[in-house]
Kinemage of the C-alpha trace (Angstrom):
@kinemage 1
@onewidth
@group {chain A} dominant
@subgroup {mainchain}
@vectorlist {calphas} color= white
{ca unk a 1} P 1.633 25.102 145.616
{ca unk a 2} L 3.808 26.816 143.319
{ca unk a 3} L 3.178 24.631 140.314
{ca unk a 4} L 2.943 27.656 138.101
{ca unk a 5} L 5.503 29.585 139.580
{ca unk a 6} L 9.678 29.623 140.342
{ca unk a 7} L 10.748 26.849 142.080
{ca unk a 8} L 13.907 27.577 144.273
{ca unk a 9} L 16.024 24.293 144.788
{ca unk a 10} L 18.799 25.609 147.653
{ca unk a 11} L 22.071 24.214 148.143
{ca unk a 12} L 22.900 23.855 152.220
{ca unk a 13} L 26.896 23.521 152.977
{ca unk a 14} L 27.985 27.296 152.132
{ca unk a 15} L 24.784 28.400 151.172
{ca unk a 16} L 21.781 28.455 153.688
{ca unk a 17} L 24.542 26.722 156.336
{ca unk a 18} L 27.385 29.630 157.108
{ca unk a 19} L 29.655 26.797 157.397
{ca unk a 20} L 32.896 27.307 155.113
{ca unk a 21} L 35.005 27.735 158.568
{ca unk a 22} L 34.236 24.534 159.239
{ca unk a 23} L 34.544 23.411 155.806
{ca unk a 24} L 38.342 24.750 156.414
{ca unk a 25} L 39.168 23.362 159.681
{ca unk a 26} L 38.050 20.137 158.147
{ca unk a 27} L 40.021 20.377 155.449
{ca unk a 28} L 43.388 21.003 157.195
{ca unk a 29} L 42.847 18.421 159.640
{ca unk a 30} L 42.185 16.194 156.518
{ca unk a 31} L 45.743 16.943 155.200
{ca unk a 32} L 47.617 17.037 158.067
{ca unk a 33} L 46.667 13.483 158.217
{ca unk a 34} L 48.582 12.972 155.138
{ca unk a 35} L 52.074 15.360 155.629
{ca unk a 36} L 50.242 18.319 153.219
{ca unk a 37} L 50.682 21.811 154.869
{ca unk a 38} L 47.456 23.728 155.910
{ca unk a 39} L 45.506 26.090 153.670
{ca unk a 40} L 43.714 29.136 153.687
{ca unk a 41} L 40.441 29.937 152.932
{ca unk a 42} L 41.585 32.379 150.134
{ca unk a 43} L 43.381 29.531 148.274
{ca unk a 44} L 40.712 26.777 149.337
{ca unk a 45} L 38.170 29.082 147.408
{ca unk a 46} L 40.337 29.703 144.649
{ca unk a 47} L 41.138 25.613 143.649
{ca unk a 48} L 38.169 23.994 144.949
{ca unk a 49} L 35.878 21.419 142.571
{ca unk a 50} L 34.909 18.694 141.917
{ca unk a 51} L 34.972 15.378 142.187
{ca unk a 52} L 36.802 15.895 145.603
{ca unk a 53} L 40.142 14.156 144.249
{ca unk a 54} L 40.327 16.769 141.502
{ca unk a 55} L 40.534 19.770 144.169
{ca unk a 56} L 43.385 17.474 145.914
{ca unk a 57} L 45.306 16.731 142.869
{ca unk a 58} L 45.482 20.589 142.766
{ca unk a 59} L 47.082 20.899 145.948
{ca unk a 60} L 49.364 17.736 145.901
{ca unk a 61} L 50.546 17.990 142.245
{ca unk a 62} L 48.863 14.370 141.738
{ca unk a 63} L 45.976 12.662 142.687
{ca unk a 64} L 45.525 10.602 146.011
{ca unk a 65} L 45.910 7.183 146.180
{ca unk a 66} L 42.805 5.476 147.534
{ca unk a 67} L 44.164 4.619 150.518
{ca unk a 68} L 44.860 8.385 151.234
{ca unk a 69} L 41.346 9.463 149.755
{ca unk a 70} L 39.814 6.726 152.363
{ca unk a 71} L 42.152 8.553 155.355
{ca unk a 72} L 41.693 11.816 154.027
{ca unk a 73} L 37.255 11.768 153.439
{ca unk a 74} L 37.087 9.844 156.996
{ca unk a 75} L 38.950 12.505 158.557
{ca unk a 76} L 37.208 15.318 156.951
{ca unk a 77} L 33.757 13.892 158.239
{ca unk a 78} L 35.083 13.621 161.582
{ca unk a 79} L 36.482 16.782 162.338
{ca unk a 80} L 33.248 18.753 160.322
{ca unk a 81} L 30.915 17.253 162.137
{ca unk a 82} L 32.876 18.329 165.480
{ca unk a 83} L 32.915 21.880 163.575
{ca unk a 84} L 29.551 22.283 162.369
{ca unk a 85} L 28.050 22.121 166.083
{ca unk a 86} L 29.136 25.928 165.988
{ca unk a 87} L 27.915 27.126 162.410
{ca unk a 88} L 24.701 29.312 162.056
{ca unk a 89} L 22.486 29.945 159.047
{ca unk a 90} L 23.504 32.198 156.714
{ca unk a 91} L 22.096 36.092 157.456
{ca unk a 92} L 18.590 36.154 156.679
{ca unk a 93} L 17.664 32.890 155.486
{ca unk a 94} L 15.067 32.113 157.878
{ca unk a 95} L 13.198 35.325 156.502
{ca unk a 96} L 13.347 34.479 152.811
{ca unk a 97} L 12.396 31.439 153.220
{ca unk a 98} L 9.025 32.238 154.953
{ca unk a 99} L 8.468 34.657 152.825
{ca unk a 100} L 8.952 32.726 150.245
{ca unk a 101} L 6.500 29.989 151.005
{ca unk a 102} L 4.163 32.876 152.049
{ca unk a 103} L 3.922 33.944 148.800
{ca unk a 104} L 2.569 30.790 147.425
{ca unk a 105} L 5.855 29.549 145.890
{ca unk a 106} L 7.612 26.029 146.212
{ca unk a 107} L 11.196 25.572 147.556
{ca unk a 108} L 13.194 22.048 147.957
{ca unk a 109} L 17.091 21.788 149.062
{ca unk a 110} L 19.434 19.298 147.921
{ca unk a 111} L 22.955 18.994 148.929
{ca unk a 112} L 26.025 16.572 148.590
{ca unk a 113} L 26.052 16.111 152.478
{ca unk a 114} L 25.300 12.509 153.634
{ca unk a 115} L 21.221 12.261 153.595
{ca unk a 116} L 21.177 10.517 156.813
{ca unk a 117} L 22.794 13.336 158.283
{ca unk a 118} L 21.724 16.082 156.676
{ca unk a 119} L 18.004 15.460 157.430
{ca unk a 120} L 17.923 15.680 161.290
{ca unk a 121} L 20.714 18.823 161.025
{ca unk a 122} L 17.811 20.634 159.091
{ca unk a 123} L 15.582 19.826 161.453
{ca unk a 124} L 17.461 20.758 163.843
{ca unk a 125} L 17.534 24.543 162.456
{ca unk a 126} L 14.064 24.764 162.528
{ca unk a 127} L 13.342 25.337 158.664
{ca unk a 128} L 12.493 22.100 157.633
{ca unk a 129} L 8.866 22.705 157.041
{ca unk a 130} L 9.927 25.902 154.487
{ca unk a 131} L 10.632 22.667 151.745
{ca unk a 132} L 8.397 20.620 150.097
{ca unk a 133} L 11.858 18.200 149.692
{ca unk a 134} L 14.992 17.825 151.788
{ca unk a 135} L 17.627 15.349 149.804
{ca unk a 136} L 20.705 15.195 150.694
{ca unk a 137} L 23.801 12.667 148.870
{ca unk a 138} L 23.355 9.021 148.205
{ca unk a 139} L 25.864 6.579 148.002
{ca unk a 140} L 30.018 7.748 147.806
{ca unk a 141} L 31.294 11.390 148.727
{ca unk a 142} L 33.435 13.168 146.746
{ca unk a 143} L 31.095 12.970 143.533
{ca unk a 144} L 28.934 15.416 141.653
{ca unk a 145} L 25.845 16.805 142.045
{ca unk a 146} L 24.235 16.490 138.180
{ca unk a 147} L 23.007 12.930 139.097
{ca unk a 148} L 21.388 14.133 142.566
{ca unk a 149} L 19.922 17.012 140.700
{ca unk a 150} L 18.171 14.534 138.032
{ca unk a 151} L 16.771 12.441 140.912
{ca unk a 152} L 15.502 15.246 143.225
{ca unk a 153} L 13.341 16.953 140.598
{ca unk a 154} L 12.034 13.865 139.472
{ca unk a 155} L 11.185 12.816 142.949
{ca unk a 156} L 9.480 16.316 143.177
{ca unk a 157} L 6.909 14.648 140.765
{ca unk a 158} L 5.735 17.750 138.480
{ca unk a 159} L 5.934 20.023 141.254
{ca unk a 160} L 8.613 22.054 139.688
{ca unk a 161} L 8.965 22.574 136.218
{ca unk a 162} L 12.755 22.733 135.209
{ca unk a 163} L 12.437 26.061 133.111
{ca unk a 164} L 10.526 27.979 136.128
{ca unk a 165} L 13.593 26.413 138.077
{ca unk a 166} L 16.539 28.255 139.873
{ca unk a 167} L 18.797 26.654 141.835
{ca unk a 168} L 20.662 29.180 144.262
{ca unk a 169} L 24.722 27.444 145.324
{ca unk a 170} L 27.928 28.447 145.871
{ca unk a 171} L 29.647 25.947 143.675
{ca unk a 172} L 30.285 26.054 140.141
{ca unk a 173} L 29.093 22.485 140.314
{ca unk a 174} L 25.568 24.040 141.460
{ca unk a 175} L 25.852 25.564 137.867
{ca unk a 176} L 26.582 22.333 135.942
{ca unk a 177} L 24.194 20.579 137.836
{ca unk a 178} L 21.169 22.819 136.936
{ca unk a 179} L 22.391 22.912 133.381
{ca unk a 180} L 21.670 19.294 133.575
{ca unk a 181} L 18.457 19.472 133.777
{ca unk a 182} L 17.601 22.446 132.506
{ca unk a 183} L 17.163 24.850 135.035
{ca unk a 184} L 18.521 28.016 135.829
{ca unk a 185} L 21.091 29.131 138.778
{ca unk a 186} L 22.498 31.902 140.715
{ca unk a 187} L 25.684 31.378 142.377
{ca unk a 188} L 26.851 32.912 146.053
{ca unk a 189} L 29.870 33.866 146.968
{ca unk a 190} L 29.612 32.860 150.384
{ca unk a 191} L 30.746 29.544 149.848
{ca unk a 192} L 33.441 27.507 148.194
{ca unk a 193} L 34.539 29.281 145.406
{ca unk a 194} L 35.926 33.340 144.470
{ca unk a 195} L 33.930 35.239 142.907
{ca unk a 196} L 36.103 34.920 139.817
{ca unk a 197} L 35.524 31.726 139.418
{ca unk a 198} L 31.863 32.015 139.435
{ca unk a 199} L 31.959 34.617 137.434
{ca unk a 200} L 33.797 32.567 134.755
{ca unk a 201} L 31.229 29.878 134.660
{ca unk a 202} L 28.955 32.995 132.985
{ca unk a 203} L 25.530 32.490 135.235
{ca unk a 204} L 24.379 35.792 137.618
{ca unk a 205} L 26.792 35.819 141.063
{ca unk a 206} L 25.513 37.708 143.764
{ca unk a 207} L 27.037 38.359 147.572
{ca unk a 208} L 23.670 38.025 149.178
{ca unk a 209} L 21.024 35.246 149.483
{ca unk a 210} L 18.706 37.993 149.527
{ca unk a 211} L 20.134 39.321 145.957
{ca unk a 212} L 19.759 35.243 144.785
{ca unk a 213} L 16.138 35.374 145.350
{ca unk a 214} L 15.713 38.725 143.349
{ca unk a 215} L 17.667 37.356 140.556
{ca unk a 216} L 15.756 34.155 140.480
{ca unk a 217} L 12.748 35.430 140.364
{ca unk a 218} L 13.534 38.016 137.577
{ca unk a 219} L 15.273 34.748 136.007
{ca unk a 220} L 12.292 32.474 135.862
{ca unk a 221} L 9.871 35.554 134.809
């Protein structure tokens, strides 16, 4: 199935998962841990990146020591996965999706959340048979996604070609990630980052995951 055809590899945290609420409650309980004020989601999506320690570095004028990375990632985890519990999909996904594998075309996700964890919370939205692939991080947090990228389509074993790739994020990491390995993106604005910001990375940025799956498809054409 869909060896011929566009191959959609979806990001989950701010992409198919409405989550960046939680991503922000997270986030403040993360640095009131360590004396830093609270932020809004306005300014979260207008510094975040990665590695992790880069985006904090932006807010703290220096990067954290390891002891406060260790405080700060441990608290983050804690408080999302209190948070999450209340986060739905984003509008429409469960449609394009099944419409998607109706039509005879392959679809994986890979994201930077924990695999361990992220496997059962797929499952547990009821669209894990959509993917051929579910891979979530190994190893460290904080990190970027290029490696991950590599490994999933390899693991995909010919089943997507990278040129009749698209991967559909809301990170400019997303972006460098499929450059990586060759495959095309579309960006959200859903997610992490402004829409300037995406725009500046020079790939298509769309507001819907509806308008991702046009693009890609007029993309890999």
């Amino acid at each position: 199935m869909g060896k011929h055809s566009t191959h959609l590899v979806w990001d989950w945290n701010g992409t198919l998962l409405d989550d960046i609420k939680a991503v922000i409650a997270a986030t403040n309980a993360a640095f009131a841990d360590i004396g830093l004020e609270p932020i809004t989601l306005e300014r979260y999506r207008e510094l975040y990146c990665v590695p992790i320690p880069r985006f904090y570095e932006r807010l703290m004028g220096r990067l954290p020591s390891d002891a406060e990375w260790e405080v700060m990632d441990e608290t983050f985890h804690r408080y999302y996965t209190e948070h999450r519990i209340g986060c739905g999909l984003t509008e429409g996904v469960e449609d394009l999706l099944r419409e998607w594998q109706l039509a005879g075309r392959s679809q994986s996700l890979l994201s930077m959340y924990g695999h361990e964890q992220l496997v059962p919370v797929v499952r547990g939205y009821g669209i894990e048979s959509h993917f051929i692939r579910v891979d979530g991080r190994t190893g460290p947090s904080g990190g970027a996604k290029a490696f991950h990228m590599e490994r999933h389509l390899r693991a995909l074993d010919g089943a997507a070609q990278p040129g009749r790739t698209v991967v559909i994020g809301d990170a400019v990491d997303d972006a460098v990630a499929a450059a990586h390995v060759g495959a095309r993106v579309v960006l959200y604005t859903g997610g992490s980052h402004s829409r300037a910001s995406l725009e500046a990375v020079g790939v298509p940025v769309v507001d819907t995951l509806a308008e991702a799956v046009e693009e890609a498809l007029r993309l890999a054409a």
